[in-house]
Backbone and ligand atoms as CSV (ligand in chain L), in Angstrom:
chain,resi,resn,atom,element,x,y,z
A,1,UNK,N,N,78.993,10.498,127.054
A,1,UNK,CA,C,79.931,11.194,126.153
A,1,UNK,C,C,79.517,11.039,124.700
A,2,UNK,N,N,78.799,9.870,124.183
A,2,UNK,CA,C,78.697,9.276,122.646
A,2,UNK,C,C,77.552,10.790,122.124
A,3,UNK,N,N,76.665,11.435,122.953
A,3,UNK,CA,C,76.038,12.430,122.246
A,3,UNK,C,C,76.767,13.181,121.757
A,4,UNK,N,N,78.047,13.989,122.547
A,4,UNK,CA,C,78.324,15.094,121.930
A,4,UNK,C,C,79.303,14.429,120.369
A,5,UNK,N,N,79.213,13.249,120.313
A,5,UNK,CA,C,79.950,13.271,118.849
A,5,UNK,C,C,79.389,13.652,117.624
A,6,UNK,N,N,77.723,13.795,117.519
A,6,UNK,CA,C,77.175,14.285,116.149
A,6,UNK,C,C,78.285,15.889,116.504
A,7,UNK,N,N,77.671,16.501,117.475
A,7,UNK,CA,C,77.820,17.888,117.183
A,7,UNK,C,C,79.394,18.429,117.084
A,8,UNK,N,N,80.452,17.515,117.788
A,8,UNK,CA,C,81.610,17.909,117.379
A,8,UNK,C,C,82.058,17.360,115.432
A,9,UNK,N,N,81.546,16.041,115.139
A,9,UNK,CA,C,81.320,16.716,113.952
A,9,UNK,C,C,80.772,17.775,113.090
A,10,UNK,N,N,79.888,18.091,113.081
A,10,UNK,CA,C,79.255,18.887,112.538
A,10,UNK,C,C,80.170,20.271,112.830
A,11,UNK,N,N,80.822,20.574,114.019
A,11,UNK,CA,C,81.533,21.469,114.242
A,11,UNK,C,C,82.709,21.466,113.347
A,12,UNK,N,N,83.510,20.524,113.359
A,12,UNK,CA,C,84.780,20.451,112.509
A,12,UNK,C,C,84.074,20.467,110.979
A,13,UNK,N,N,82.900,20.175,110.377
A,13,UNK,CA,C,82.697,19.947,109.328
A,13,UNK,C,C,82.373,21.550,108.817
A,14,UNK,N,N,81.983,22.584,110.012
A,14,UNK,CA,C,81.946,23.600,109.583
A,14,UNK,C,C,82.738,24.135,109.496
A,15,UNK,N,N,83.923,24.250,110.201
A,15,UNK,CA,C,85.584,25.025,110.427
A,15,UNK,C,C,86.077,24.750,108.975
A,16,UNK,N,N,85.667,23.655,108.570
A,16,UNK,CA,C,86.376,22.947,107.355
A,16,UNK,C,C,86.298,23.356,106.092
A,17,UNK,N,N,84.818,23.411,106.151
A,17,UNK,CA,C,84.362,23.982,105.119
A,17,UNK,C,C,83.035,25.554,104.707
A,18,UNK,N,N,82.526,25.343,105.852
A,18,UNK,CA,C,81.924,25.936,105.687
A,18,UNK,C,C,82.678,27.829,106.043
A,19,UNK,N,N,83.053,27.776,106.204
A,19,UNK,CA,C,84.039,29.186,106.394
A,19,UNK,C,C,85.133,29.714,105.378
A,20,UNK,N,N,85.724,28.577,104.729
A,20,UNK,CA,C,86.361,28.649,103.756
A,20,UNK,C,C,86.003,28.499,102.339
A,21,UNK,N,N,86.494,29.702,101.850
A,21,UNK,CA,C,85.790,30.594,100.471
A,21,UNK,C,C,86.255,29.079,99.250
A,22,UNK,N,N,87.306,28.973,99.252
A,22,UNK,CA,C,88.100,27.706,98.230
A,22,UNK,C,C,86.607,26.245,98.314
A,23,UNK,N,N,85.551,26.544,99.431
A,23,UNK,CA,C,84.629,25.517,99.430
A,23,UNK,C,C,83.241,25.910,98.709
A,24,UNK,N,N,82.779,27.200,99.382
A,24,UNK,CA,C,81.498,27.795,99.379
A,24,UNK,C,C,81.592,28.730,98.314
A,25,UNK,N,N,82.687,29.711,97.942
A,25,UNK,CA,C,82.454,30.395,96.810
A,25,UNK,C,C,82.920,30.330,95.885
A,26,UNK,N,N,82.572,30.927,94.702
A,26,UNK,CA,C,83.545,31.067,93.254
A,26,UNK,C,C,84.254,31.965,93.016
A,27,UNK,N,N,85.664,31.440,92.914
A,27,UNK,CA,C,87.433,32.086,92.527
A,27,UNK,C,C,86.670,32.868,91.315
A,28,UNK,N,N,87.453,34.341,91.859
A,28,UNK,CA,C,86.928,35.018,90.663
A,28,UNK,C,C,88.420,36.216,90.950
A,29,UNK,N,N,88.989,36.425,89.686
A,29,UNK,CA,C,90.641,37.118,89.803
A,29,UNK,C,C,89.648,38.497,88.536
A,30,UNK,N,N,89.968,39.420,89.687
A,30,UNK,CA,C,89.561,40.675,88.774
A,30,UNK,C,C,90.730,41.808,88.735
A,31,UNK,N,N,91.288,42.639,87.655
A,31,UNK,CA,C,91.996,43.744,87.473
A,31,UNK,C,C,90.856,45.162,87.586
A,32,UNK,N,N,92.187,46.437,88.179
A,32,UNK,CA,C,91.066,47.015,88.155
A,32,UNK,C,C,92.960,48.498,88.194
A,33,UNK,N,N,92.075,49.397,87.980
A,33,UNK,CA,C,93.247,50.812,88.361
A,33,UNK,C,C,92.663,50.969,89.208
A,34,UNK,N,N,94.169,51.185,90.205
A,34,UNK,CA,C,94.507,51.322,91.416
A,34,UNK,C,C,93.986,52.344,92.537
A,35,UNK,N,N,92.991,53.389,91.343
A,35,UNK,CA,C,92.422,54.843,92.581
A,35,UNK,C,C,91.207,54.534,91.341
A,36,UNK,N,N,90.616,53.347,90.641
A,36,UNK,CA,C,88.925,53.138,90.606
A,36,UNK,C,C,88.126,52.583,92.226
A,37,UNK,N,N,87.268,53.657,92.612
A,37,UNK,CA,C,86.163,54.147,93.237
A,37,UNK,C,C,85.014,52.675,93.289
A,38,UNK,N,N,84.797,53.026,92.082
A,38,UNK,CA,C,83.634,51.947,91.802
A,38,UNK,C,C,84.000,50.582,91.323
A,39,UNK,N,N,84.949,50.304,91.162
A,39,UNK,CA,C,85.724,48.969,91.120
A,39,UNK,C,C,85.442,48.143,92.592
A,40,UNK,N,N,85.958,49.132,93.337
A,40,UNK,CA,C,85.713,48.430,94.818
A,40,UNK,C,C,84.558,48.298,95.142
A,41,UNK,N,N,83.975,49.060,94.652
A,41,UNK,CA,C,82.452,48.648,94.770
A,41,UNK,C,C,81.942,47.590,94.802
A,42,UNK,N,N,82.082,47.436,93.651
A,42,UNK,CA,C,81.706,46.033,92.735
A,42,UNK,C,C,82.733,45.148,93.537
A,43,UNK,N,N,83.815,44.674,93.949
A,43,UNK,CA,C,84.631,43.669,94.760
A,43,UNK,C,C,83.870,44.050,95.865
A,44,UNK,N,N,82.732,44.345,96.522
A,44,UNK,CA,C,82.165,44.383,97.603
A,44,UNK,C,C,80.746,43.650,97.336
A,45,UNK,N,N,80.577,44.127,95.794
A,45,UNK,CA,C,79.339,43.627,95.916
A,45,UNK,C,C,79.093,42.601,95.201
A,46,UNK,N,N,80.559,41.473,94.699
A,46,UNK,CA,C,80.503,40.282,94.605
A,46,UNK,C,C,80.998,39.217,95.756
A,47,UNK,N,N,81.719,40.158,96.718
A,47,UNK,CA,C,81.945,39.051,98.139
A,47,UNK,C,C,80.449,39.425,98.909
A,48,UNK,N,N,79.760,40.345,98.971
A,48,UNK,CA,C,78.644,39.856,98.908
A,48,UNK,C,C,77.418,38.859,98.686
A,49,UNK,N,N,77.877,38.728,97.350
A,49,UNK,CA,C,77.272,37.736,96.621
A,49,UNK,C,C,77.856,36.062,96.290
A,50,UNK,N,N,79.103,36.090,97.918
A,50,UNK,CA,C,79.693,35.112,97.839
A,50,UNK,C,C,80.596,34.373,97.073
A,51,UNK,N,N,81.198,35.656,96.369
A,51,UNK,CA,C,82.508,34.947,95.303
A,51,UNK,C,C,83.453,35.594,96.290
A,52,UNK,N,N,84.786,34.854,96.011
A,52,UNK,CA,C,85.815,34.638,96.276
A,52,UNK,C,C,86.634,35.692,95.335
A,53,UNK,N,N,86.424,37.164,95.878
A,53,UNK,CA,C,87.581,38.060,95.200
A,53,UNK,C,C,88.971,38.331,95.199
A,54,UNK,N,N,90.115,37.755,94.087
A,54,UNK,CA,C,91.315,38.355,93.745
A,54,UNK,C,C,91.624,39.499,93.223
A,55,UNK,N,N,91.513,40.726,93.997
A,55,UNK,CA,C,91.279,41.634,93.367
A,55,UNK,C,C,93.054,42.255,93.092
A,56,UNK,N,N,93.201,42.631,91.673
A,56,UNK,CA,C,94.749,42.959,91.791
A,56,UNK,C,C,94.604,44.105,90.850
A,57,UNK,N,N,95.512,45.411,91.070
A,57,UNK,CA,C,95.697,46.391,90.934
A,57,UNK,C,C,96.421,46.548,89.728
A,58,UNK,N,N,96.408,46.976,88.356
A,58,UNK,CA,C,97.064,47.389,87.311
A,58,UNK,C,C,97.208,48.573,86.602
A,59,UNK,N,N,98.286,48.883,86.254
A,59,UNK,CA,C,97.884,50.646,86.076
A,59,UNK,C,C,97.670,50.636,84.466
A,60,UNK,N,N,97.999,49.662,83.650
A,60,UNK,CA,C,97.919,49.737,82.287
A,60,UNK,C,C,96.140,48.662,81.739
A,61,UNK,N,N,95.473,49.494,81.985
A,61,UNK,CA,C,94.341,48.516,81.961
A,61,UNK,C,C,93.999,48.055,80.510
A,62,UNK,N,N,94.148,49.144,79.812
A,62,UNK,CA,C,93.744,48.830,77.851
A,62,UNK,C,C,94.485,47.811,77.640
A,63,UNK,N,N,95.717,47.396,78.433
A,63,UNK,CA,C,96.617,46.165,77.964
A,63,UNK,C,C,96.057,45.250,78.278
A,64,UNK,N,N,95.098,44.792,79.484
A,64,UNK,CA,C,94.473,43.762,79.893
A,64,UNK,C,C,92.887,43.434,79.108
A,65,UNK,N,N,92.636,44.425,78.575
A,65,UNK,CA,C,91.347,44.480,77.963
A,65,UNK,C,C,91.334,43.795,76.258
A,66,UNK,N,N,93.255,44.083,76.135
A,66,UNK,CA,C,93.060,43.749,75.000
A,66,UNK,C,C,93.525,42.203,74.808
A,67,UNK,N,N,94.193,41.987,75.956
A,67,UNK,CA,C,95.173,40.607,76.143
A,67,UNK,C,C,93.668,39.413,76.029
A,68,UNK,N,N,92.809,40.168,77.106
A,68,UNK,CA,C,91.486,39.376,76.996
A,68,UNK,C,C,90.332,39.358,76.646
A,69,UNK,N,N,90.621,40.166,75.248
A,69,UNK,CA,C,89.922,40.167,73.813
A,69,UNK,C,C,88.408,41.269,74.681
A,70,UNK,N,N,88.515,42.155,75.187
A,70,UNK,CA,C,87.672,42.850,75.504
A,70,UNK,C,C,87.496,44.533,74.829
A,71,UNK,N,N,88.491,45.051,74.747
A,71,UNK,CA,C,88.935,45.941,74.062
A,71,UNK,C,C,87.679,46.622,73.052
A,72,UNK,N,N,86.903,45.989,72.907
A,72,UNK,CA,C,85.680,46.587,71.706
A,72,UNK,C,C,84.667,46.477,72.751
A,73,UNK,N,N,84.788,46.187,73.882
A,73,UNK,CA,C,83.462,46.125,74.643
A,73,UNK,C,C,84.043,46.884,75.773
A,74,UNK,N,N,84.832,48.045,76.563
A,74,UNK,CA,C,85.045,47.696,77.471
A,74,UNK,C,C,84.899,48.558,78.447
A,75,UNK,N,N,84.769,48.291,79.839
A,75,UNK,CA,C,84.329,49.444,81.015
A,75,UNK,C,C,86.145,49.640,81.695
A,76,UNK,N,N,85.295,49.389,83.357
A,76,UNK,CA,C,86.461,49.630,83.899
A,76,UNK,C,C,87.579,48.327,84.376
A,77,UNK,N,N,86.575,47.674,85.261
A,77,UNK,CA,C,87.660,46.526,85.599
A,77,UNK,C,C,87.645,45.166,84.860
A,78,UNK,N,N,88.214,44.399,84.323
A,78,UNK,CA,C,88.132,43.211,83.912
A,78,UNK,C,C,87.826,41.824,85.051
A,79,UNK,N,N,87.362,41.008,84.491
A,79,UNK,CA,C,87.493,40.366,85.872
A,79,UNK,C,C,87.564,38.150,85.043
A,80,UNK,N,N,88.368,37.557,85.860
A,80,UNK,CA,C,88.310,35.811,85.318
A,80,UNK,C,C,87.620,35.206,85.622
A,81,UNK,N,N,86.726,34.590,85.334
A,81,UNK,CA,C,86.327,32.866,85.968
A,81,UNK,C,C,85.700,32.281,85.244
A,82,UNK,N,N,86.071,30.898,86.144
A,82,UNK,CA,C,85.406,29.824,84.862
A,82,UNK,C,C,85.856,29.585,83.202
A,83,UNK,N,N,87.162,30.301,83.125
A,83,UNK,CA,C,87.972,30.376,81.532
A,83,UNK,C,C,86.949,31.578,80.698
A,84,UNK,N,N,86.500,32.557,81.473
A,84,UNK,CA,C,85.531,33.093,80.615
A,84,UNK,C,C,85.803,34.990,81.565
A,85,UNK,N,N,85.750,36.010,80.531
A,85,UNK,CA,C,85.562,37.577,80.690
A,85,UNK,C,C,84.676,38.269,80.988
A,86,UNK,N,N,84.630,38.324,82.225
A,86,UNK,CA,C,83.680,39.216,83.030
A,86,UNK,C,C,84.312,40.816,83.058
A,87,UNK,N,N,83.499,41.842,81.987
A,87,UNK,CA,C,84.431,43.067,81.577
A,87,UNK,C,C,82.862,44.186,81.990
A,88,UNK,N,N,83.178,44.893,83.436
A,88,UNK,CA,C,82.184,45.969,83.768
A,88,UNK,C,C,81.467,45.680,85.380
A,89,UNK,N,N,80.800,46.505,85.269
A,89,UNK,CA,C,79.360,46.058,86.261
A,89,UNK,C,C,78.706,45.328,85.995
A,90,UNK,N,N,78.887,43.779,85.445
A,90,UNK,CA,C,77.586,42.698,85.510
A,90,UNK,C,C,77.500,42.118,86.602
A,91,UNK,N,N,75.798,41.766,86.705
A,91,UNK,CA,C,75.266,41.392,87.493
A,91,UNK,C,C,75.404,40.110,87.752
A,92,UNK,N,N,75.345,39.873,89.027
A,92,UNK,CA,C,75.553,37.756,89.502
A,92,UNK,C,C,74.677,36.890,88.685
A,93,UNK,N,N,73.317,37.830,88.424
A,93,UNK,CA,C,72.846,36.504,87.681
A,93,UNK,C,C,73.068,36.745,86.146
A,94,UNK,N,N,74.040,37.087,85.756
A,94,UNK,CA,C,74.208,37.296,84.365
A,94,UNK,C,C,75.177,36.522,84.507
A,95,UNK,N,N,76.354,36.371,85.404
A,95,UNK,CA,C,77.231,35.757,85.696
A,95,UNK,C,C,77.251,34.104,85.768
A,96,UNK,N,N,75.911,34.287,87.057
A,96,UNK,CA,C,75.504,32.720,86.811
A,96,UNK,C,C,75.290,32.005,86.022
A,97,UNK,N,N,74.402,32.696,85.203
A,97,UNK,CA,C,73.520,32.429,83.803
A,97,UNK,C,C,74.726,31.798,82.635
A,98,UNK,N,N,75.302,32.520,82.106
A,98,UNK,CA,C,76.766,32.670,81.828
A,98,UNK,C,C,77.679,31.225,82.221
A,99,UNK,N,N,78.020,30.680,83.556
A,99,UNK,CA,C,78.523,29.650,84.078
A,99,UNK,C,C,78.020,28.534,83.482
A,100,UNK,N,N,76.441,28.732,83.868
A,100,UNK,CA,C,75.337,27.665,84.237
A,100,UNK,C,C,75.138,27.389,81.905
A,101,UNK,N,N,74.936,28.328,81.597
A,101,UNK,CA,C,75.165,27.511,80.063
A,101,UNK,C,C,76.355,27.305,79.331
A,102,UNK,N,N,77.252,27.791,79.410
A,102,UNK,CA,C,78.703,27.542,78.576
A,102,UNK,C,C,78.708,27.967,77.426
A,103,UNK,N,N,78.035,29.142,76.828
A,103,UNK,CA,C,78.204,29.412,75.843
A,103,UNK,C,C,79.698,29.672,75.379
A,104,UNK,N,N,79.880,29.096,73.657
A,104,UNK,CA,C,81.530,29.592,73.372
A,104,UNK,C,C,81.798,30.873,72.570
A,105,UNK,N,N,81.972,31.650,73.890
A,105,UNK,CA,C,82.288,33.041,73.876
A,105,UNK,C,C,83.275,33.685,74.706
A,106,UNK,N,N,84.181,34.500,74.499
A,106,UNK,CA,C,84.981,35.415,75.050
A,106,UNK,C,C,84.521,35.504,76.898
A,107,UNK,N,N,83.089,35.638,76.944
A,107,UNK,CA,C,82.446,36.271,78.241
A,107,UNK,C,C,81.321,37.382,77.809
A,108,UNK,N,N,81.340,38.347,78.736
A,108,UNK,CA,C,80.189,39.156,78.914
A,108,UNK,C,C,80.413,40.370,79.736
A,109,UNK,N,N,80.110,41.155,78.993
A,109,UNK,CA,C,80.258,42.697,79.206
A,109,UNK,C,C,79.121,43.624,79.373
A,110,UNK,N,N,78.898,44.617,80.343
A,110,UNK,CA,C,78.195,45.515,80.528
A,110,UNK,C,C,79.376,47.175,80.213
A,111,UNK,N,N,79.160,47.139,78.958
A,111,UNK,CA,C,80.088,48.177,78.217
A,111,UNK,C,C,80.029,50.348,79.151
A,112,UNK,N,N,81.348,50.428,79.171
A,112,UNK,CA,C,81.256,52.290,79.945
A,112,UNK,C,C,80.680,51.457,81.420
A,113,UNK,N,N,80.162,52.295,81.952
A,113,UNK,CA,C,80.083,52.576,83.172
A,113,UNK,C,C,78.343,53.131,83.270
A,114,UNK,N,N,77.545,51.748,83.090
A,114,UNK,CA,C,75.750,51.943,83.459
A,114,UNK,C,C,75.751,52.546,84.904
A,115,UNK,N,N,74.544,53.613,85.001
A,115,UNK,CA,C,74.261,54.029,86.439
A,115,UNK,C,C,73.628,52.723,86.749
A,116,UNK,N,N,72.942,52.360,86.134
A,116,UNK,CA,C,72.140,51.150,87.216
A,116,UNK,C,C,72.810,50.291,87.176
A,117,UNK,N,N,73.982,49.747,87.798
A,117,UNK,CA,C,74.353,48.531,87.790
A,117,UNK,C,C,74.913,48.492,89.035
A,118,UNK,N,N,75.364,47.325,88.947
A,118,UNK,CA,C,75.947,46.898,90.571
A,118,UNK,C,C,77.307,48.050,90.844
A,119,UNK,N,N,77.709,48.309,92.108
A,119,UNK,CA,C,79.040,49.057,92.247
A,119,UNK,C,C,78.794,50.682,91.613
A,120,UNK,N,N,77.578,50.698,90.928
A,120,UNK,CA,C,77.546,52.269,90.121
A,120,UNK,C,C,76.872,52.442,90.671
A,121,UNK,N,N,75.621,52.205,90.918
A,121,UNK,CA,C,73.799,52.813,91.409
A,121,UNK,C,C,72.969,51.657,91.628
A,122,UNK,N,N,72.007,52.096,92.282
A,122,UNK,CA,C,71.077,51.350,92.267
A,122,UNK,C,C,70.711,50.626,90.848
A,123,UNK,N,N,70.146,49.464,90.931
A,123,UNK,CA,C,69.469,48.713,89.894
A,123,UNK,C,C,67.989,48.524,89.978
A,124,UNK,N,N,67.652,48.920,88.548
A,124,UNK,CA,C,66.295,48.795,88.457
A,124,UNK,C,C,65.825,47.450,87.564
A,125,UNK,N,N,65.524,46.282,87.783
A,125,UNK,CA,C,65.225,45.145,87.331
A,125,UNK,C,C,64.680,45.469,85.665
A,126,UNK,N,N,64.899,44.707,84.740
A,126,UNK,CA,C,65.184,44.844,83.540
A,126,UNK,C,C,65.232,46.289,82.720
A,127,UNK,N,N,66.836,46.209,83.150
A,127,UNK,CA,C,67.139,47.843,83.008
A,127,UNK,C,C,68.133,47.375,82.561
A,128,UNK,N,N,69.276,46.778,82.990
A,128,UNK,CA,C,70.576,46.781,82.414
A,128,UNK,C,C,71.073,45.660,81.138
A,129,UNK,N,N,71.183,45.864,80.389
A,129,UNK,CA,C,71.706,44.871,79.196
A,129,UNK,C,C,73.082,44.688,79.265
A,130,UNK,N,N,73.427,42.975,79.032
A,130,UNK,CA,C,74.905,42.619,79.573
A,130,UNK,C,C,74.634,41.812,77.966
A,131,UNK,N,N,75.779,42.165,77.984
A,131,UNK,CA,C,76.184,41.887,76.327
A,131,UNK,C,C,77.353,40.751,76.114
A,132,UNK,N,N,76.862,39.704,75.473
A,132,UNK,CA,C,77.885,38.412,74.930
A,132,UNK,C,C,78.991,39.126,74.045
A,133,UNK,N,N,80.143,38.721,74.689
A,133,UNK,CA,C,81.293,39.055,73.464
A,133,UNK,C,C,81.930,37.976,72.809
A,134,UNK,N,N,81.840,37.856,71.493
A,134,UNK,CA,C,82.045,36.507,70.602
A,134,UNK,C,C,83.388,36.376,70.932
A,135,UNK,N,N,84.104,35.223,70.567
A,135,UNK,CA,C,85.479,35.459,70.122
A,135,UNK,C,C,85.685,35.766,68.459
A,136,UNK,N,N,86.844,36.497,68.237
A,136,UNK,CA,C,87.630,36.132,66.498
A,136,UNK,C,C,86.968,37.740,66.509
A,137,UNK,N,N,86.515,38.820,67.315
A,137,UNK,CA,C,85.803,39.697,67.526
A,137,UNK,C,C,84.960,40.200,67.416
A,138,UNK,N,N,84.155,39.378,66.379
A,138,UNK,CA,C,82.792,39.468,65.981
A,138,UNK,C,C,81.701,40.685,66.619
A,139,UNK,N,N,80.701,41.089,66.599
A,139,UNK,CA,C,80.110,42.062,67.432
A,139,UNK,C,C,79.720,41.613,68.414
A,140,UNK,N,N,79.445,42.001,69.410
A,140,UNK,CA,C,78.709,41.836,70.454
A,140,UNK,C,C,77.140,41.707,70.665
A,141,UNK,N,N,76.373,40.835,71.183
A,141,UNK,CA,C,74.687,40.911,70.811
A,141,UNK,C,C,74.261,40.471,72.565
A,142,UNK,N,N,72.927,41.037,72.578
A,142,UNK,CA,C,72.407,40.819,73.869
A,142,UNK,C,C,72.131,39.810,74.404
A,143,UNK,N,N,73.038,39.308,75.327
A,143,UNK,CA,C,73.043,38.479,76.289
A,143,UNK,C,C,72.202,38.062,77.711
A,144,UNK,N,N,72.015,39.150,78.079
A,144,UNK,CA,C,70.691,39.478,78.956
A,144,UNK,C,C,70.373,40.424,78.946
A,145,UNK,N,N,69.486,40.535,80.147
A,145,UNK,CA,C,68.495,42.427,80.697
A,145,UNK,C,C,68.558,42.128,82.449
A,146,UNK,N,N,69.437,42.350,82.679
A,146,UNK,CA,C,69.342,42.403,83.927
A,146,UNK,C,C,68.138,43.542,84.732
L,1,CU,CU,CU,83.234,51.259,87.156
């Protein structure tokens, strides 16, 4: 009987965690209007990419854009994490990138609606520019090239 105990651990250790998003991915709470197309997109093609989407429906979006200082930069859906503004089609590793240094900024925006970006079109590797948005509103300057 003492063999099968590695593997019934390993079993419960996967039920546990490995299946559940609150372990393996990153909480990410995005707004979006309620008949955007390409919004869902993009909430497809970040549970894809293994985040954990809250996706919630608002019909007054300029109010959310402006609540979270995006308003001078802004596309369609807004999106949270990490205390920081994810505003458009940016890409995961702009996202990552973004996490992984902490710059003190508002977040990061891929401004209108790029064909090449995630949820819009295909992407063509250093094609898309995702843009740092300061706080106090300062301009916006290039953040990456996706
Ligand atoms: Cu869009």
């Amino acid at each position: 009987m003492k063999i099968y105990k590695p593997i019934i651990f390993i079993s419960i250790m996967t039920i546990l965690f490995g299946t559940n998003p609150a372990f393996s991915a990153s909480a990410i709470k995005l707004y979006k209007s309620p008949t955007c197309g390409c919004c869902e997109k993009y909430v497809d093609y970040l549970r894809a990419n293994d985040f954990a989407v809250t996706a919630v429906n608002e019909s007054d979006m300029s109010a959310i854009k402006k609540k979270y200082g995006m308003d001078h930069a802004a596309s369609c859906h807004t999106a949270l994490i990490g205390g920081y503004v994810i505003e458009g089609h940016v890409s995961v590793g702009a996202i990552n990138k973004l996490l992984k240094e902490k710059p003190d900024i508002v977040g990061i925006s891929a401004p209108g609606m790029p064909q090449n970006s995630p949820g819009m079109g295909e992407m063509k590797k250093g094609t898309l520019t995702i843009y740092a948005v300061p706080k106090y509103g300062k301009s916006s300057y290039v953040f990456s090239v996706e």
